[in-house]
C-alpha positions in Angstrom: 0.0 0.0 0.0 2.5 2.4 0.4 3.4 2.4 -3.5 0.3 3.5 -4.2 -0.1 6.8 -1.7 -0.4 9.9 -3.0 1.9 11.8 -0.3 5.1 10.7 -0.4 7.7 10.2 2.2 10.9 7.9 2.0 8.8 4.7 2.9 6.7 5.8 -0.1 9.5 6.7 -2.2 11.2 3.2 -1.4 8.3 1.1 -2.3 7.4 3.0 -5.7 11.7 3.0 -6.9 11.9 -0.8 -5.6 9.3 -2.1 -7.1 10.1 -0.2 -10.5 13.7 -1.0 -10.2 12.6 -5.2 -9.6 10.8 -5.0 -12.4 13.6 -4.0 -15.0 15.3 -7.0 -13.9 12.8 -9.6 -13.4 13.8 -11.8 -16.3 11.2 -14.5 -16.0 9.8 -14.0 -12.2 6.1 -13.3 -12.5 5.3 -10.2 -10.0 2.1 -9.3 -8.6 1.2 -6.1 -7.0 -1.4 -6.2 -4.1 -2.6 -2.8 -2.8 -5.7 -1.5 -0.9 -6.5 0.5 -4.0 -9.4 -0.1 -6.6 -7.3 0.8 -9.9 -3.4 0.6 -10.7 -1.1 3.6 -10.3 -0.3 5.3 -13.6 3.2 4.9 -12.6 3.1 0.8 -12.3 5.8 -0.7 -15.0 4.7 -3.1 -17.8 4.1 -6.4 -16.7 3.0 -6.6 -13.2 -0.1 -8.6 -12.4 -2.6 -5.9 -10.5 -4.3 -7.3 -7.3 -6.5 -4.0 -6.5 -8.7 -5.4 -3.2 -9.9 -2.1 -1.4 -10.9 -2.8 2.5 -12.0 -0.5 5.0 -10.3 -1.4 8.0 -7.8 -4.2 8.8 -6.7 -4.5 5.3 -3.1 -5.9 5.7 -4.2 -8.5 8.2 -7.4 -9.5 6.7 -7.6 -9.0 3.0 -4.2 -9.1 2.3 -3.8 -12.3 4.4 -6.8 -13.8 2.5 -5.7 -12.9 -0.7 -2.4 -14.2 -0.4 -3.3 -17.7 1.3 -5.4 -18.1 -1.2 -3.0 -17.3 -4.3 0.6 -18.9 -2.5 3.0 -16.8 -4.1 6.9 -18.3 -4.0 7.6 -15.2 -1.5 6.2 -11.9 -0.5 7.9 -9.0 -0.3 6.8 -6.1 2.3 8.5 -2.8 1.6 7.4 -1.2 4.6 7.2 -3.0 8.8 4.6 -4.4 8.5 3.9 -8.4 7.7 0.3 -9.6 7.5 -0.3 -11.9 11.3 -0.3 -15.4 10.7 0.6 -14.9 7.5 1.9 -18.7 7.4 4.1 -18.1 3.9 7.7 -17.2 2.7 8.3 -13.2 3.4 10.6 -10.2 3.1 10.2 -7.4 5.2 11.6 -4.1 4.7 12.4 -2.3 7.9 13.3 1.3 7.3 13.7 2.6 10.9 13.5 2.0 14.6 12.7 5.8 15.5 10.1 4.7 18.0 12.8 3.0 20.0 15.5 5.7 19.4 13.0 9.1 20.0 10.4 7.8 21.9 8.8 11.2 22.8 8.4 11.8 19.2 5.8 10.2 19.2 2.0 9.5 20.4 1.5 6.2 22.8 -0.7 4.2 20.3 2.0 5.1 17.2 4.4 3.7 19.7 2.6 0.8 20.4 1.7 0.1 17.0 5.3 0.5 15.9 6.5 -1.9 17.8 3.7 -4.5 18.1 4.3 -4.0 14.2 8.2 -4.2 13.8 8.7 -6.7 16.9 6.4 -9.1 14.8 8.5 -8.5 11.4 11.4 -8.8 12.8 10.3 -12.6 14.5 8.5 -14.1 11.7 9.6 -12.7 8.7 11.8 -15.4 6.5 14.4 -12.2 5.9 15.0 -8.4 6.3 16.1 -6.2 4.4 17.1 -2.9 6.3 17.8 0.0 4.3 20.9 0.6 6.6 23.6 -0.5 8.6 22.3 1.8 11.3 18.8 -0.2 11.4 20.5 -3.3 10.9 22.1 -2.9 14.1 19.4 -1.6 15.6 17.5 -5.0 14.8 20.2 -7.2 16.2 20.4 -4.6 19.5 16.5 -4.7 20.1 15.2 -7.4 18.5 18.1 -9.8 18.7 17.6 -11.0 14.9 21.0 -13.1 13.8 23.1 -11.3 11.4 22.2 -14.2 8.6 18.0 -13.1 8.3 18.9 -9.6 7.9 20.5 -7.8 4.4 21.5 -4.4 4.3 20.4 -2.9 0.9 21.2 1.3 0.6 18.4 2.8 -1.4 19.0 4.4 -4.4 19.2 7.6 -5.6 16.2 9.0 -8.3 17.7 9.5 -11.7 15.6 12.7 -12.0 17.4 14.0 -9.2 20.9 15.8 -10.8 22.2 18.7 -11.5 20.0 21.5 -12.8 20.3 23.8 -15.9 20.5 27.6 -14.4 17.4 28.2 -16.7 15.5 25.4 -15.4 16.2 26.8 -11.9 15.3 30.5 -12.4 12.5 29.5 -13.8 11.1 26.9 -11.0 11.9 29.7 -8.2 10.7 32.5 -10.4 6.9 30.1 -10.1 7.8 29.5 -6.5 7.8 33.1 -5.7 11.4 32.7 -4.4 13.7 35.4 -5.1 16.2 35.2 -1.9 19.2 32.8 -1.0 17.8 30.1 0.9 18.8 26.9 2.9 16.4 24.5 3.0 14.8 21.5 4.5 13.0 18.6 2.9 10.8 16.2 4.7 8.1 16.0 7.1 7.2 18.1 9.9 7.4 15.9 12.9 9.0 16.5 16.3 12.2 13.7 15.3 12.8 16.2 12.8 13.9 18.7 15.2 12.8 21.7 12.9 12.9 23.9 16.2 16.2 23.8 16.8 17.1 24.1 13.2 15.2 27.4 13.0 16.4 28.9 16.6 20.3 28.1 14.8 19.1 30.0 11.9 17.3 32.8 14.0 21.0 33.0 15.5 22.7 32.8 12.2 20.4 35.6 10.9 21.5 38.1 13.9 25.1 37.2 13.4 24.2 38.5 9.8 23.3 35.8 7.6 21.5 37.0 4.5 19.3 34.2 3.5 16.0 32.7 4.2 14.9 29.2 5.6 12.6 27.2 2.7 10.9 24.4 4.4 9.1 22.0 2.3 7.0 18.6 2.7 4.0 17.0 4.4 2.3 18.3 7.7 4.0 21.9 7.5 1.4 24.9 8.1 1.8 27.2 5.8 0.9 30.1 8.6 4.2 28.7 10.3 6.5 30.9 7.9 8.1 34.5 9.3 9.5 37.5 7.5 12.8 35.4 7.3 11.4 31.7 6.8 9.0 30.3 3.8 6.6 27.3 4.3 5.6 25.1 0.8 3.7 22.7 2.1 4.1 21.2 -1.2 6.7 21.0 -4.6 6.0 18.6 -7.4 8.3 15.7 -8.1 9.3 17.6 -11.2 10.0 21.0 -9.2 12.0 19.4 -6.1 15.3 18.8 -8.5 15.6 22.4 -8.9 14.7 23.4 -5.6 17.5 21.7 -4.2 20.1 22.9 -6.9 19.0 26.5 -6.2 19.5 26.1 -2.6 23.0 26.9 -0.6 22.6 23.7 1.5 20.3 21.2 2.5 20.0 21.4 6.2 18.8 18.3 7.7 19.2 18.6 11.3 16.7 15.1 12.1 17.3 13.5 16.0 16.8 10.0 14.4 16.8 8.9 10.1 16.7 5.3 9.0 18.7 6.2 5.9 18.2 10.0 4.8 16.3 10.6 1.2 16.6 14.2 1.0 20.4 14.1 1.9 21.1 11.8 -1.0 19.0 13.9 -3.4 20.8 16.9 -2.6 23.7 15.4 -3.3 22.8 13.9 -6.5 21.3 18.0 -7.3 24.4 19.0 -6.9 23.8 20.4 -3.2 25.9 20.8 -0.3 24.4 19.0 2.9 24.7 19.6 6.3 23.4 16.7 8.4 23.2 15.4 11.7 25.7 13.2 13.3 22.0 11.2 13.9 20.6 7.5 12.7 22.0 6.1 9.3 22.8 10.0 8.2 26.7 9.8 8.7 26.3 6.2 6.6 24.4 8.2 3.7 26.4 11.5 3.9 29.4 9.4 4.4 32.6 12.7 4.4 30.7 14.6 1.3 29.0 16.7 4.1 29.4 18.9 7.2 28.1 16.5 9.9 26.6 18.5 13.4 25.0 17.3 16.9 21.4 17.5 16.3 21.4 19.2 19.9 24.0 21.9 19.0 22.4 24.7 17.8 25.7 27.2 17.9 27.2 25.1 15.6 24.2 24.7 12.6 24.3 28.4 13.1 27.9 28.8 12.4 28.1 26.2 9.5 25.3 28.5 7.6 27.2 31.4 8.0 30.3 29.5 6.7 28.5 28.3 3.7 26.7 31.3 2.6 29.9 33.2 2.3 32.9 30.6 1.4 31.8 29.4 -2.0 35.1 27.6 -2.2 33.9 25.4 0.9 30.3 24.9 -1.1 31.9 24.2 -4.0 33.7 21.2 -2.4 30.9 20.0 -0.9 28.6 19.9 -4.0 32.0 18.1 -5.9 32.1 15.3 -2.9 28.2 15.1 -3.1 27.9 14.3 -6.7 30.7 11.7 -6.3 28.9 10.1 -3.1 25.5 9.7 -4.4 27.2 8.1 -7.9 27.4 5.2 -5.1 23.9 4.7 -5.1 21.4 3.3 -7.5 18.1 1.6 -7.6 19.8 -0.9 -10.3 22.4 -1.8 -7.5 19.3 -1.9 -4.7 17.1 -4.5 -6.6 19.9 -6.8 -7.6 20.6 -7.1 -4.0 16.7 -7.4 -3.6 16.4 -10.1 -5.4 19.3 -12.3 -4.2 17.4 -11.8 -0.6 13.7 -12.4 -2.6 15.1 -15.8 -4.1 16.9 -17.1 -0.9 13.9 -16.8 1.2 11.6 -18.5 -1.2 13.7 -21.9 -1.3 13.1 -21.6 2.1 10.6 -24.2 4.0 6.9 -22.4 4.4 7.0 -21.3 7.7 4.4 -22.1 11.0 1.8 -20.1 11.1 1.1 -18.0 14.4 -0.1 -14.8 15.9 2.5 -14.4 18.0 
């Protein structure tokens, strides 16, 4: 189901590039889409079987579950946490994060419980993992005590469309934008494991030390009455828009308490945009030393690092060169290769028991 949302955030963005990406190198595996949708994405690739089966309530563990007894495919592969109950069959979970365990007070008690009722079970009964990091992989040995062998770390890739940018093609997206200042910006969703209120009491700071720039933040749950005279809110950019956005910005800042793996770092990077990230999650893994790397907790110092950048463009200009030659490391190609290694170990695998707990 989370191929087929509408909003997208990196789970969404994972399942839709996977599944694309499996596709193109299928050979002659059959592949079968199930989603609690009534008619296929436009963006589904030639050749996948379509199993639309909308359901109110319960859909993963009921219709899903049904659908899937009944049909027996070789293995099923779950891009996000969570694996039907009693599913009884061969499976591949994805687990992207453990932020619940990490930032706890980031979220509400019932997504907490639900997070790890969900995960817990995954991570017990799943015939493999894939976790799109080493930082989640460890986390799943650390909290969950799954053996090294039933988990694969597979990076995500990066989006072809995201790469450098024409100068035309960026005037023209922020001319549309209404944005006509030098900006740092943030991609992603506003939630409190973002830590967006520190990022904008460093640039508050940065701004009286006398930065000359604005804060662009853009993604899903900002309020667009949240902006100032100094910040701008875009509670949403098109898929097409977002590649320029970044390569107009000075940096991506990305100050997050907790990331599974980091999508907007590695699309800056592939824009042609310097990052600075937190020392946080799987972020150091992504940004690997193409970035400037900060305490998510230091505010002096995200303060200092965007004066730095707005005024040494020989420090930017590295950055950008070390981006572009990090991200070149990731591709959906490379990601579904792996994928399908883990896919076609687990199903000559025996059928597992089936239980609830």
């Amino acid at each position: 189901t989370p191929a087929v949302r509408t909003q997208l955030t990196g789970t969404e963005i994972y399942a839709r590039s996977i599944i694309d990406a499996l596709a193109t190198i299928r050979g002659t595996r059959t592949m079968r889409l199930y989603a609690n949708a009534v008619e296929a994405p436009a963006w589904l690739p030639a050749g996948i079987e379509w199993r639309g089966i909308p359901f109110p309530r319960l859909w993963t563990h009921w219709r899903l579950r049904q659908a899937l007894r009944r049909e027996r495919p070789d293995v099923t592969f779950i891009p996000s946490h969570v694996l039907p109950v009693a599913l009884g069959l061969r499976s591949v979970v994805t687990i992207h994060d453990l932020g619940h365990r990490h930032e706890p007070r980031s979220y509400s008690r019932t997504a907490r419980w639900y997070l790890e009722a969900t995960t817990r079970y995954a991570a017990r009964h799943a015939s493999r993992l894939i976790a799109v990091s080493q930082s989640t992989a460890d986390d799943l040995a650390r909290f969950y005590g799954v053996p090294g062998g039933r988990i694969a770390v597979v990076h995500s890739g990066l989006d072809p469309r995201m790469r450098p940018q024409d100068a035309s093609r960026v005037a023209d997206v922020l001319r549309r934008l209404n944005i006509t200042d030098p900006y740092f910006l943030y991609v992603g969703r506003n939630h409190p494991r973002k830590n967006l209120g520190m990022l904008r009491r460093a640039f508050v700071d940065a701004r009286r030390r006398g930065l000359e720039a604005r804060l662009l933040l853009t993604g899903p749950g900002h309020d667009p009455q949240s902006g100032s005279s100094s910040v701008t809110v875009l509670p949403y950019v098109s898929a097409d828009n977002l590649p320029a956005l970044y390569a107009g910005a000075i940096a991506l800042t990305l100050p997050s308490r907790f990331e599974g793996f980091g999508f907007p770092a590695l699309e800056a990077m592939g824009c042609g945009t310097a990052v600075v990230a937190s020392t946080a999650g799987a972020l150091p893994e992504v940004v690997g030393p193409a970035g400037i790397l900060l305490s998510p907790d230091d505010p002096g110092a995200w303060s200092q690092a965007m004066l730095e950048l707005a005024s040494d463009a020989g420090l930017q200009q590295r950055l950008i060169a070390a981006g572009r030659a990090r991200s070149a490391e990731f591709s959906w190609e490379a990601a579904a290769s792996k994928t399908w290694r883990v896919l076609d170990a687990a199903a000559r695998q025996p059928q597992p028991v089936t239980t609830a707990s």
